[in-house]
Steps between C-alpha positions, in 0.01 A plus 500: 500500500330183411657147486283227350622137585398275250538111546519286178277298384406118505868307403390208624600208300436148589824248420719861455839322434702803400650772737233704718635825389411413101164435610227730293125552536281223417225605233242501756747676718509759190164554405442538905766802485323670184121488693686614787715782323199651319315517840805666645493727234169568458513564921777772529815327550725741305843459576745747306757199462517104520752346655534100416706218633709330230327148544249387230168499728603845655568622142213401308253622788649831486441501073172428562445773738757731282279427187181589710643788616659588166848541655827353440678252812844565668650188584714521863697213630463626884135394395568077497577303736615647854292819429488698833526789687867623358369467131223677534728812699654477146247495283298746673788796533542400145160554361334737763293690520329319161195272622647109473345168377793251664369092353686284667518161724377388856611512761689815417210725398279409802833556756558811307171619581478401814840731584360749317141526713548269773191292387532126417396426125506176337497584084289256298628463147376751292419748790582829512530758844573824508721701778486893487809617663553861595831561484710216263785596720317405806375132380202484699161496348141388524324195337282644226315217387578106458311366241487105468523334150176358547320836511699664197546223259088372462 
């Protein structure tokens, strides 16, 4: 089984005034995610379902990547903030033993990983790793691949 960990991409928004969790992609942030989503695509990433966070930048970074893909997104709450180890027992037993694209927020999705492997990882926005586990029930896997945003979205 394959678990891709997505990161969103570039929210940053200088003088944001409004709550952190309405916060979407910026356009650069967005056309980052489509150069990025087409390389995925174009690379083998080929999840069987996407999993999204609720929050805007999560969301639209996981359309992107749905549209390149041509697949539809699954929203999950356990995917916002406070994403750890429990949610992904959940969504895992839930979805197994399809391959999953989980997009998503730091610092869960690096602590996630690094539970999963034992390996520190630090996600970038926009990056993407992969963990191969061998038995979902198990929850221990290898890191794949960790690609940066800086090599898939030029």
């Amino acid at each position: 089984m394959k678990l891709y960990f997505l990161r969103h991409g570039d929210a940053d928004w200088p003088g944001w005034d409004r709550p952190d969790d309405e916060r979407p992609l910026t356009p650069e942030g967005k056309e980052k995610m489509r150069r990025s989503a087409k390389f995925l695509a174009d690379h083998g990433v080929t999840p069987e379902i996407i999993l999204s966070s609720p929050l805007p930048r999560a969301r639209q970074t996981a359309d992107i990547m749905a549209a390149a893909l041509r697949m539809e997104v699954v929203e999950d709450p356990a995917l916002g903030g406070g994403f750890g180890h429990d949610a992904l027992v959940k969504l895992v037993e839930e979805h197994a033993p399809k391959d999953i694209m989980l997009v998503g927020h730091e610092p869960g999705m690096s602590m996630v990983i690094w539970d999963l492997t034992g390996g520190r990882v630090k996600m970038g926005k926009g990056g993407l790793a992969r963990v191969d586990l061998e038995d979902p029930a198990d929850l221990r896997g290898h890191l794949v691949s960790l690609i940066p945003p800086k090599i898939s979205a030029h």
